[in-house]
Structure formats: structure tokens, C-alpha cells
C-alpha positions in Angstrom: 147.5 77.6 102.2 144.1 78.1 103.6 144.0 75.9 106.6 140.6 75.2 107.2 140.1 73.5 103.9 143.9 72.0 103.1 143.7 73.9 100.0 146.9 73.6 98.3 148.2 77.0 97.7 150.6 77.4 94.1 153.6 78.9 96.6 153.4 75.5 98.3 157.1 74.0 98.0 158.8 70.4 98.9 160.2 70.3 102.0 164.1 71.4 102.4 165.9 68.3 101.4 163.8 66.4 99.7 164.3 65.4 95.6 163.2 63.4 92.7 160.5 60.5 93.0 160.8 60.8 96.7 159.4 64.5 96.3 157.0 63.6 93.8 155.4 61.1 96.3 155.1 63.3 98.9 153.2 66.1 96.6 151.0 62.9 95.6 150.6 61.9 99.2 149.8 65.7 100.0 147.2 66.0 97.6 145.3 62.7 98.8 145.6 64.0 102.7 144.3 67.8 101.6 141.1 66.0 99.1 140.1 63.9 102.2 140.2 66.8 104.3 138.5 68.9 101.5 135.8 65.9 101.6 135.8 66.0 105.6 134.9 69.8 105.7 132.5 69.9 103.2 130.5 67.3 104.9 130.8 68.7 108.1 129.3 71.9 106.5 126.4 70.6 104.5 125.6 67.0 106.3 126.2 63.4 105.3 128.9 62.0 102.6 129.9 64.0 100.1 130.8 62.2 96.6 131.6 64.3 93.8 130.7 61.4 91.3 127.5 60.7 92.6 126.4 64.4 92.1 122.2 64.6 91.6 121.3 65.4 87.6 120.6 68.1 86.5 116.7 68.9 86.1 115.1 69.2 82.8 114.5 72.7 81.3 110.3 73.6 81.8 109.2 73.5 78.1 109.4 77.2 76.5 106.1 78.8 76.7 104.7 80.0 73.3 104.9 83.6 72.6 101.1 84.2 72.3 100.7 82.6 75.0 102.9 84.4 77.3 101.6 87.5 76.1 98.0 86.1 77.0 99.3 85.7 80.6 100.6 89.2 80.9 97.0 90.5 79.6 95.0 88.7 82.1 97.6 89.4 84.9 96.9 93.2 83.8 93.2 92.5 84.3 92.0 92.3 80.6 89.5 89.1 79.4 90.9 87.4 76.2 90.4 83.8 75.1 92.9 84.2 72.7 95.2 87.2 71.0 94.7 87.8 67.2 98.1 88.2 66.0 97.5 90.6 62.7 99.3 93.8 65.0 95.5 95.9 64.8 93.8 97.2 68.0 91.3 94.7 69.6 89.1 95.8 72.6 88.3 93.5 75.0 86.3 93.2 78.4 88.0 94.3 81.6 87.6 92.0 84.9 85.1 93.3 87.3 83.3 95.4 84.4 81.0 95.0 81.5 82.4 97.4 79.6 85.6 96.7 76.4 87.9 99.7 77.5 90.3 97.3 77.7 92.7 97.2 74.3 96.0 95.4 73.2 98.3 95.1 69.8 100.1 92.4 69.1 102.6 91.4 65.9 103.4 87.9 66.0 105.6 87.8 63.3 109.4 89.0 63.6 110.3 89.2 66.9 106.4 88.8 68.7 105.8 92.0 70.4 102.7 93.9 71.8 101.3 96.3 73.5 98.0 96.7 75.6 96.2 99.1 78.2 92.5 100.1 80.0 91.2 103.6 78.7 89.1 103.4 81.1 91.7 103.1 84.2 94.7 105.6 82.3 96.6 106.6 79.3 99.2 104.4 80.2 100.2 101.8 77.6 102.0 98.6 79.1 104.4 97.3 76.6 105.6 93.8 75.9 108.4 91.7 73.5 109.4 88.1 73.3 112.9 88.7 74.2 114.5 90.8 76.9 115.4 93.9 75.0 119.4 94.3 75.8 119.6 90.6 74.0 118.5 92.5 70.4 120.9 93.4 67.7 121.1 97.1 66.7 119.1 95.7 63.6 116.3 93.9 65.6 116.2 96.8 68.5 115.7 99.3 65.6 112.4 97.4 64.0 110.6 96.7 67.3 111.3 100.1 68.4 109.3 100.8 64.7 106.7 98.4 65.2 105.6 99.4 68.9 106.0 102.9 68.0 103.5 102.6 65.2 101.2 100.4 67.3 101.3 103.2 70.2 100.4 105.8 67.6 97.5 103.2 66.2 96.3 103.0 69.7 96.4 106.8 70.5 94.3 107.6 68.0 91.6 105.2 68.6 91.8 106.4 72.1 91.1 109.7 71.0 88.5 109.0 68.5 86.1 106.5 70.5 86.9 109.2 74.1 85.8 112.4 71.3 82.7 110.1 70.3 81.9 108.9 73.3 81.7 112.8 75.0 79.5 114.0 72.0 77.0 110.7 73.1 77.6 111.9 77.2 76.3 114.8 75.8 73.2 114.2 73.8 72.4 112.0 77.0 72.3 114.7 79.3 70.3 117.2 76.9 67.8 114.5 76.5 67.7 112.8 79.8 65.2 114.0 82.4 65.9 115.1 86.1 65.6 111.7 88.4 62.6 110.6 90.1 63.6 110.5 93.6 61.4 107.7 94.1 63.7 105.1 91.8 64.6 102.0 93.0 68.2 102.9 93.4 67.8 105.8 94.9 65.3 104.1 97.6 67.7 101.6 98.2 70.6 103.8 99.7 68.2 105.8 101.0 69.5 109.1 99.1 68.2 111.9 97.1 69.3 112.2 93.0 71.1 115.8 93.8 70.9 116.8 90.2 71.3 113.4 88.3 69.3 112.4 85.4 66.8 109.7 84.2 66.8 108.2 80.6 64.0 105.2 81.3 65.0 103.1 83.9 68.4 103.9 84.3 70.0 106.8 86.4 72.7 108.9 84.3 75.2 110.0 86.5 77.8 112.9 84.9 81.6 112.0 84.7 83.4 115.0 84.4 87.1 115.7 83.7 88.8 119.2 84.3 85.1 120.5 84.4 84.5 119.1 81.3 81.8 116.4 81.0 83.5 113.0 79.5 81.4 110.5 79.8 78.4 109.2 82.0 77.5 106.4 83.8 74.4 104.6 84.1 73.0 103.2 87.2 70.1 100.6 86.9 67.4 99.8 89.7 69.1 96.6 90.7 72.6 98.1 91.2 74.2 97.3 87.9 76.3 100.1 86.2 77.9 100.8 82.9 80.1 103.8 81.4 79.6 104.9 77.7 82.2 102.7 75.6 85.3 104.3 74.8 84.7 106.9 77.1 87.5 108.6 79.0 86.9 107.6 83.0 90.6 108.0 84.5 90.3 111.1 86.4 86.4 111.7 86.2 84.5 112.5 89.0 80.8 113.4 89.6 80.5 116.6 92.0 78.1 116.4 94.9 77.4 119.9 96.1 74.1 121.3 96.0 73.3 121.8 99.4 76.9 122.5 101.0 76.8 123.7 104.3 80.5 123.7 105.4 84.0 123.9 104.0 85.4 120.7 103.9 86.0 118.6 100.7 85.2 115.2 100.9 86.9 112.5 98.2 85.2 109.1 97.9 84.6 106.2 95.3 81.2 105.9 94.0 77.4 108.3 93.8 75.5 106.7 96.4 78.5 106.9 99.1 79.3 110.6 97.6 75.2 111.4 97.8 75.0 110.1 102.2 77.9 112.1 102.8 76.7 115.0 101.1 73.3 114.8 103.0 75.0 113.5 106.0 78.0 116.2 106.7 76.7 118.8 104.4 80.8 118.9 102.9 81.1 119.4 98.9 81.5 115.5 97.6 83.9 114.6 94.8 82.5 110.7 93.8 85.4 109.8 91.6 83.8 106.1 90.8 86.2 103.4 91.8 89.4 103.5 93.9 92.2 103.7 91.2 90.7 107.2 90.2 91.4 108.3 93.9 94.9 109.6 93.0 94.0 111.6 90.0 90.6 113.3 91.3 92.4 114.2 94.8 95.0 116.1 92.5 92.5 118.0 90.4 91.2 118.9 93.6 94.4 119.8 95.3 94.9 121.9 92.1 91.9 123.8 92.4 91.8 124.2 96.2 95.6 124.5 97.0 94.2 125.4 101.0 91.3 123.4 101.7 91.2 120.8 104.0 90.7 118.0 102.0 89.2 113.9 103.0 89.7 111.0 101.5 86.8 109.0 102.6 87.8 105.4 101.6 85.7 102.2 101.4 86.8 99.3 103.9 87.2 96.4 101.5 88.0 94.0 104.1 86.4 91.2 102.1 88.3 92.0 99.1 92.3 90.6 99.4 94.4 93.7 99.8 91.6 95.9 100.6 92.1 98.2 97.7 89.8 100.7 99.2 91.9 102.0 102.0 95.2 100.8 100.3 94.6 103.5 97.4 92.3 105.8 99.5 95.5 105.8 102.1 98.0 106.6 98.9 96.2 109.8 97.6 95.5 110.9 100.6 99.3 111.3 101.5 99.8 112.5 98.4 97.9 115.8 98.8 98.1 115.7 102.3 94.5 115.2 102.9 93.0 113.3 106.0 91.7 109.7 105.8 88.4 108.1 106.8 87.6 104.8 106.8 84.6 103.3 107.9 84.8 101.1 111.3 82.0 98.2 111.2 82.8 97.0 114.7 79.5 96.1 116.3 77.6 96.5 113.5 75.4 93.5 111.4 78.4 92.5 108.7 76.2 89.9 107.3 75.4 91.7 104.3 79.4 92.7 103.8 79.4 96.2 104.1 82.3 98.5 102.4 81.7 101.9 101.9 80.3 104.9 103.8 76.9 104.2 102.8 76.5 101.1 104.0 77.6 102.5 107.6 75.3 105.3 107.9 72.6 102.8 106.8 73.4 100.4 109.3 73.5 102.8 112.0 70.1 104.3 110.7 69.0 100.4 110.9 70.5 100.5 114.9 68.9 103.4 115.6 65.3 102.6 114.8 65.9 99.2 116.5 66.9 100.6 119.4 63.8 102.7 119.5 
């Protein structure tokens, strides 16, 4: 018997000389004493009467979310923009949240069992999968066709991968050839207050090279009022633009985008690596590892402190431990935030902005 509850234990006997109806009371008079005291503890534990009958009901099941509709959710939580999801199991591009470009891609069979897959060939080669059910709840039969269905939508998407990333280098290409070298005097340029260092011009908009392994990829453009764009379908994930033509010392210098690459360039004379947004840290700071196994190596991260998260020194902070590299991150103490300021540019512009003010 346990005798903090009054639980009646099955080795529980009738005491020595008792028999018949007599013993068959007391076991009934037992059972009553140990339930009350059963009752007792259980009220003492969680507070107030307890009454099994008067137990609360049971709450309604939420109503089963359709299956396009889930998979819908897991796009946008990925960061793809869909209104809806066209259920015919083909490739469909769509936009990607914080860019104009349609990198983004997903395939979805709503038939069967609804399944899917979806990515950003922009951001990696990785291909996020998704299915209706949990997979360890499929038959051998049902296991055996999605395991068809997303294998053939995998191979669908590879190849359009490679096909619109092989077009899109042969247009990076033409670009360049028939692009001119940048005015120094456009609008961009003159607004962070840096020199082109070998980019091009095609009309108004700067063309900055994205190169992969050495190999040019794709390129992005750069209009006078700040807005930029990469070639559709191009391959971005581990492209970089290389900063370098007026090196002065051996340090290599990892940031995010041109204009932040181009003022440290001009303002530590260190080779720059601009590798264009912060998830393409990690893969540009191991090409560059790779090809410098002994260099010291700095990851110089934007501050996104007005951004939840602050993805800048969250992923600048990951590659740089990575490769073992050091870490910079700009301090805006005492400076004018008014104008939100993230990235190294910013900070050597403000302080130019301090200096002449002081003078």
C-alpha cells in the first residue's frame, strides 16, 4: 500500500479473524475511507474540490487546415510571395520577400497524397521538401509513390535551375562585353561617396560582377536611387564581387554589399570580398579560406540593430567562427542614428560628416 494516497495495494488481505459478509463490509468500508483520502490528497495537491463527475469537456478539435493551404504557409514562412499554389506538380517561380527578383520556385502535386517541394536559387541549391502527412504514417505502397513523385519534381527543378543559372551567365556576360567602365560621377557612386573600382555602366544603371569560383555568374545592377536587381535565374549563393585594385596591405576583408566593400577598400587599403547580402557570408568566407588557407581573414558585418535578430552580425558572427576569421562590427554610439545606419559605409560617412562639423 502506498500510504500517502490509501492506494489499495492487490496483496491487501482481511484482517486475521475476520469472514463472510462481515469481511466483505470491511473491504467496502476500506474502499470508501482510501477514495476520500484519494479525494483529500488530490485536492490538497492541485487546490479546491476535486469531483471526478464534474470533470471540464473536452475542447473541440481546431478545424483541419486544407492541404494547399498549409503548404502556402510553409512557403511564406520560408520567405517566398504566393497568393496561391497551382496544384498541376510543374515548377512556378515566384517573388522572394525583400527582393524584386522570382528566384524563388516550388512544385506541388495536389492529388494523391499532396506533396511539394520549393526553394530560392538565388539564396542555395537546397530544396525544402514538404507532404501532407508525417512520413512514418505511409504504407510501403504510399511511401514508395511520393518517394517517386518528389524525386521527379527534384529532378524537374534541377534542371530548370541549371538552365535559367547557364542562361543567365551567358546574359552576365554579353553585359559586361557591352557595358562601359562607370562614370565616377553617378549618382550612386556620389552618394556613398566611393569610387566605381572597375564596375561598369549600361545607361543609368551600375553593373556590378558576381562571380563564383572565379567564374562570373551573374551581375547585379545598381540604379542612382539605390534600387538593385540580379539577372533572373542567375546563380547568387556564393557570389561575390572582389574589391582589390589598389591593395595596400595583407588583410582580407569579408562584407555584405559594393558600396560597404568599395569604403573599406579605399579606407584600409585590405583586398574586399562584397559577397551581397548576409546569408552568402558563410559560403564566400569558405571560398576564401580555400584559397588563402593562412591569411588573416575579417568578417566585417553590418549592425542591423533595426532589423529583429540583427541578421547582420548574427550570420557575419557564424562565418566568421567558421574559418576562424576576426569580426567587426560597426559601433554607432555617439553618432547621428537618425537616418538608421547599418553597415560600414554608413560609419565612415558619418564620421566624415563629424569631422567636417567639427572643423
Amino acid at each position: 500500500m502506498n500510504p500517502s494516497l490509501g492506494v489499495i495495494s492487490q496483496n491487501d488481505d482481511a484482517p486475521v479473524g475476520t469472514s463472510g459478509r462481515g469481511v466483505e463490509r470491511q473491504k467496502n468500508q476500506t474502499l470508501v475511507d482510501r477514495n476520500s483520502s484519494i479525494t483529500g490528497n488530490i485536492s490538497r495537491l492541485f487546490g479546491g474540490a476535486f469531483n471526478p463527475a464534474t470533470a471540464p469537456p473536452r475542447e473541440p478539435d481546431a478545424p483541419e487546415v486544407p492541404p494547399d493551404i498549409a503548404f502556402l504557409r510553409a512557403l511564406e514562412d520560408y520567405g517566398l510571395v504566393a497568393s496561391q499554389v497551382k496544384q498541376d506538380g510543374k515548377i512556378h517561380r515566384t517573388s522572394v520577400v525583400g527582393r524584386k527578383d522570382r528566384s524563388g520556385w516550388y512544385v506541388y502535386h495536389g492529388d494523391g497524397i499532396p506533396a511539394g517541394a520549393y526553394g530560392d536559387w538565388a539564396r542555395s541549391d537546397e530544396k525544402q521538401t514538404w507532404c501532407s502527412k508525417k512520413i512514418n504514417t505511409l504504407s510501403p505502397v504510399e511511401l514508395e509513390e511520393h518517394n517517386r513523385r518528389l524525386w521527379e519534381s527534384m529532378e524537374r527543378a534541377e534542371q530548370a535551375r541549371r538552365e535559367a543559372q547557364g542562361k543567365a551567365a551567358g546574359t552576365a556576360m554579353a553585359t559586361w562585353r557591352h557595358s562601359a567602365p562607370a562614370d565616377p560621377s553617378h549618382p550612386y557612386l556620389a552618394s556613398k561617396g566611393i569610387r566605381p573600382h572597375g564596375v561598369r555602366q549600361q545607361g543609368i544603371a551600375l553593373i556590378v560582377p558576381a562571380h563564383i569560383s572565379g567564374r562570373l555568374a551573374s551581375v547585379q545592377y545598381i540604379y542612382p536611387d539605390g534600387r538593385k536587381r540580379f539577372l533572373r535565374g542567375g546563380r547568387t549563393a556564393g557570389g561575390y564581387c572582389c574589391i582589390g585594385d589598389q591593395t595596400t596591405r595583407p588583410e582580407l576583408v569579408i562584407c555584405e554589399g559594393y558600396a560597404t566593400g568599395a569604403m573599406l577598400h579605399e579606407e584600409t587599403g585590405a583586398a574586399v570580398y562584397a559577397a551581397f547580402h548576409a546569408g552568402n557570408l558563410l559560403p564566400v568566407a569558405r571560398y576564401v579560406r580555400g584559397l588563402c588557407p593562412t591569411a588573416e581573414i575579417i568578417i566585417a558585418a553590418d549592425n542591423d540593430a533595426w532589423t529583429a535578430g540583427n541578421p547582420g552580425v548574427t550570420k557575419a558572427r557564424k562565418a566568421a567562427a567558421d574559418i576562424g576569421a576576426k569580426l567587426l562590427v560597426p559601433d554607432f554610439t555617439g553618432m547621428d542614428t537618425s537616418g538608421r545606419p547599418t553597415d560600414w559605409n554608413d560609419w565612415f560617412a558619418l564620421r566624415r560628416a563629424a569631422g567636417r562639423a567639427s572643423t
